[in-house]
Each structure stands twice: as structure tokens, then as C-alpha cells.
C-alpha atoms as a printed R data frame, in Angstrom:
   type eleno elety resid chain resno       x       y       z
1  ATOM     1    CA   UNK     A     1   2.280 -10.153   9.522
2  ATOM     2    CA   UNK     A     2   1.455 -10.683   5.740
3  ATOM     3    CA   UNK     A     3  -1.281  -9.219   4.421
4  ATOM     4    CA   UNK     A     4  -2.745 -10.145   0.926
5  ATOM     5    CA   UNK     A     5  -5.836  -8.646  -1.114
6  ATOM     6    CA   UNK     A     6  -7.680 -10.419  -3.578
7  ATOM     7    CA   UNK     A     7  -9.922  -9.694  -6.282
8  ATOM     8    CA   UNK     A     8 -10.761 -11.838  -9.097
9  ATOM     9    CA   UNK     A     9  -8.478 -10.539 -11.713
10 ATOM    10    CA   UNK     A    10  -5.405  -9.775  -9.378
11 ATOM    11    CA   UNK     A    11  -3.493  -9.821  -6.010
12 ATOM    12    CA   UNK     A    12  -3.909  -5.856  -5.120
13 ATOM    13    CA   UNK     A    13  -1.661  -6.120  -2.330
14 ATOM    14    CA   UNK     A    14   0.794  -8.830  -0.610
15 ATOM    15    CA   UNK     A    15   3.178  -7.599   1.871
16 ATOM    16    CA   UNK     A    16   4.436  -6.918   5.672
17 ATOM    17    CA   UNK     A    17   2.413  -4.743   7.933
18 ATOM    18    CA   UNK     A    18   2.362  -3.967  11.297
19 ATOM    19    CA   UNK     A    19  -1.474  -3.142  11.526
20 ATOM    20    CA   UNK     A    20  -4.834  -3.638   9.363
21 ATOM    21    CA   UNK     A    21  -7.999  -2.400  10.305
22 ATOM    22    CA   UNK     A    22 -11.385  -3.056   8.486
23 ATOM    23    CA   UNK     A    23 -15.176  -1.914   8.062
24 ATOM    24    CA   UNK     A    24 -16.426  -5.276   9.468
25 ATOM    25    CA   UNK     A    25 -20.004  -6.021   9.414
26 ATOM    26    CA   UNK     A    26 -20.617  -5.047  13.098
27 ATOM    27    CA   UNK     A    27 -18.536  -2.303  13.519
28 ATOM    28    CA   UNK     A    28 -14.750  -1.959  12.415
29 ATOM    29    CA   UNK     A    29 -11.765  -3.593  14.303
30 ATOM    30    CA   UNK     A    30  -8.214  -4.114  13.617
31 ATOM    31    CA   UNK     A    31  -5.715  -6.899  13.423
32 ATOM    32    CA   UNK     A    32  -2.468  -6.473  14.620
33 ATOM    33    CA   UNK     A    33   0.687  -9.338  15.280
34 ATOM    34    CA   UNK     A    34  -0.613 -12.581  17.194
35 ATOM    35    CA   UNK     A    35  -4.260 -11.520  16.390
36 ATOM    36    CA   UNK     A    36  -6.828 -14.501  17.593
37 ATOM    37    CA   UNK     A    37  -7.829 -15.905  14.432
38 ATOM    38    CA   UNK     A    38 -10.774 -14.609  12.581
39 ATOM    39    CA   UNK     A    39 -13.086 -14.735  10.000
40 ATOM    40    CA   UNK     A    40 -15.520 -11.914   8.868
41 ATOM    41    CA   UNK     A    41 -17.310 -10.392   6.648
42 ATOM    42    CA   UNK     A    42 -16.949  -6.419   6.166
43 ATOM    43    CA   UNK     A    43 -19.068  -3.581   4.479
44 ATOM    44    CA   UNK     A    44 -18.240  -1.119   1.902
45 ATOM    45    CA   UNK     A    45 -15.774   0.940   3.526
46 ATOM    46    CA   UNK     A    46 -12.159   2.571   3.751
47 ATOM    47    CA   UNK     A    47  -9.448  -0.427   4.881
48 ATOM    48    CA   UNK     A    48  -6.564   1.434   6.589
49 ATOM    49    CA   UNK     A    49  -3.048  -0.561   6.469
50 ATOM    50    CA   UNK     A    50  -0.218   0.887   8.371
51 ATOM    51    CA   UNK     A    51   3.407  -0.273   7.366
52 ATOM    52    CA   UNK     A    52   6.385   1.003   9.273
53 ATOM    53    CA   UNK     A    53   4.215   4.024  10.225
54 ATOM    54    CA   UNK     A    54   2.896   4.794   6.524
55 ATOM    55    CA   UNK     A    55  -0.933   4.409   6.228
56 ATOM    56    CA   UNK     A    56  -1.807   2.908   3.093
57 ATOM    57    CA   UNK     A    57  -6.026   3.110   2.115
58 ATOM    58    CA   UNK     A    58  -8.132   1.062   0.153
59 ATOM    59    CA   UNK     A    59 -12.080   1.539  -0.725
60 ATOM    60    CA   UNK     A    60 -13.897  -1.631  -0.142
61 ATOM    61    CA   UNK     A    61 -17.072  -0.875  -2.662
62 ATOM    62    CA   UNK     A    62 -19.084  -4.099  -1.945
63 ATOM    63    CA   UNK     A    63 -19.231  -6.556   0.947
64 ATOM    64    CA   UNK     A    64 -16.143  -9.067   1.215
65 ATOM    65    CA   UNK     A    65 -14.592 -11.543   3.758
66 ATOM    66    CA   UNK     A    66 -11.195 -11.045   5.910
67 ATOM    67    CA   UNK     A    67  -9.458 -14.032   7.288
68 ATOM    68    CA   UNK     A    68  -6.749 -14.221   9.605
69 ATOM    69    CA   UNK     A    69  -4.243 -16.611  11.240
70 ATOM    70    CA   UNK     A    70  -0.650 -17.307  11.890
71 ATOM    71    CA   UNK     A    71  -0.443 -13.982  11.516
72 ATOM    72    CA   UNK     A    72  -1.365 -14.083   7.880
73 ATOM    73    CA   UNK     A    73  -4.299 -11.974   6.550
74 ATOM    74    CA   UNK     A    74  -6.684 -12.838   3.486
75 ATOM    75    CA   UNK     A    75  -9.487  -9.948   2.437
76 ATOM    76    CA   UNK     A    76 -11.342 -11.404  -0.763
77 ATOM    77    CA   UNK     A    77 -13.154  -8.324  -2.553
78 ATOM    78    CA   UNK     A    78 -14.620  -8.626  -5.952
79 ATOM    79    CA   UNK     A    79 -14.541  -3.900  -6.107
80 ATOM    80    CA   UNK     A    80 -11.463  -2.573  -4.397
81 ATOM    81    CA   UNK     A    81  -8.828   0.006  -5.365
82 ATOM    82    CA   UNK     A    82  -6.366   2.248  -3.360
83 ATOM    83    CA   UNK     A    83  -7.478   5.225  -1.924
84 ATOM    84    CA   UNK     A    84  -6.205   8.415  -0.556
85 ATOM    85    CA   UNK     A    85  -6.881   9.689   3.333
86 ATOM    86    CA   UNK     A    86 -10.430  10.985   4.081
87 ATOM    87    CA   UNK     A    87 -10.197  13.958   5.984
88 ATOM    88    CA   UNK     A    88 -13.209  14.447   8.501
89 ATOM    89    CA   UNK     A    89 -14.532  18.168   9.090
């Protein structure tokens, strides 16, 4: 599935991946292949991508809004950047 984020000055990130998950506003969730279409808004928080098995992070710093369908997902952020792992003790 393609997923693309957006900020106002640039496309961050456009490409294939097998699984996205998000800091949505009620909890987080992820969107994988043939995901039931959906539109939400998330909280500042740490997007996790994973492409061919490589995780790939990005800080959300403000709220923004996810879309998906046809297996195509839109996030819309206005402060995002790419992040490393967070490691949990």
C-alpha cells in the first residue's frame, strides 16, 4: 500500500509499505493491506512504518489527520520529521 506524508512545505515520505501504525486520537491502531477505509485524527506521537521488515519512525509534534483507502494512505501534519527508535526501560 502507498503511503504519503504531507506537510506544508514538502512530501516527507511517498512509498510502499507493508504496515503503518499511528498515535490516533483514541488510542493508536495500525493500517495494514485491504484496511477498511478511515479517517482520523492523531496526537503528537511516534508513527512507526514498517517496509519489507525495516521500521522507519517519524515524530508527529502537533495533532494531524490520516486517511486511508484503496489501500492508499494520506497523514497531513503541519510538525513532523524522522525519528530514531525509542527504547522503553
Amino acid at each position: 500500500m502507498l503511503l504519503e506524508i504531507i506537510t506544508p512545505k514538502k512530501v516527507l515520505f511517498k512509498d510502499e509499505v507493508d504496515i503503518v501504525r499511528v498515535p490516533g486520537s483514541n488510542g493508536s491502531f495500525a493500517m495494514m493491506h485491504n484496511h477498511v477505509p478511515i479517517i482520523s485524527s492523531l496526537e503528537p506521537g511516534i508513527i512507526k512504518v514498517t517496509q519489507h521488515t525495516q521500521d522507519k519512525y517519524f515524530e508527529l509534534f502537533e495533532q494531524a489527520i490520516v486517511e486511508q483507502h484503496s489501500n492508499r494512505i494520506t497523514i497531513l501534519a503541519t510538525r513532523i520529521e524522522e525519528s530514531y527508535p525509542i527504547l522503553f526501560r
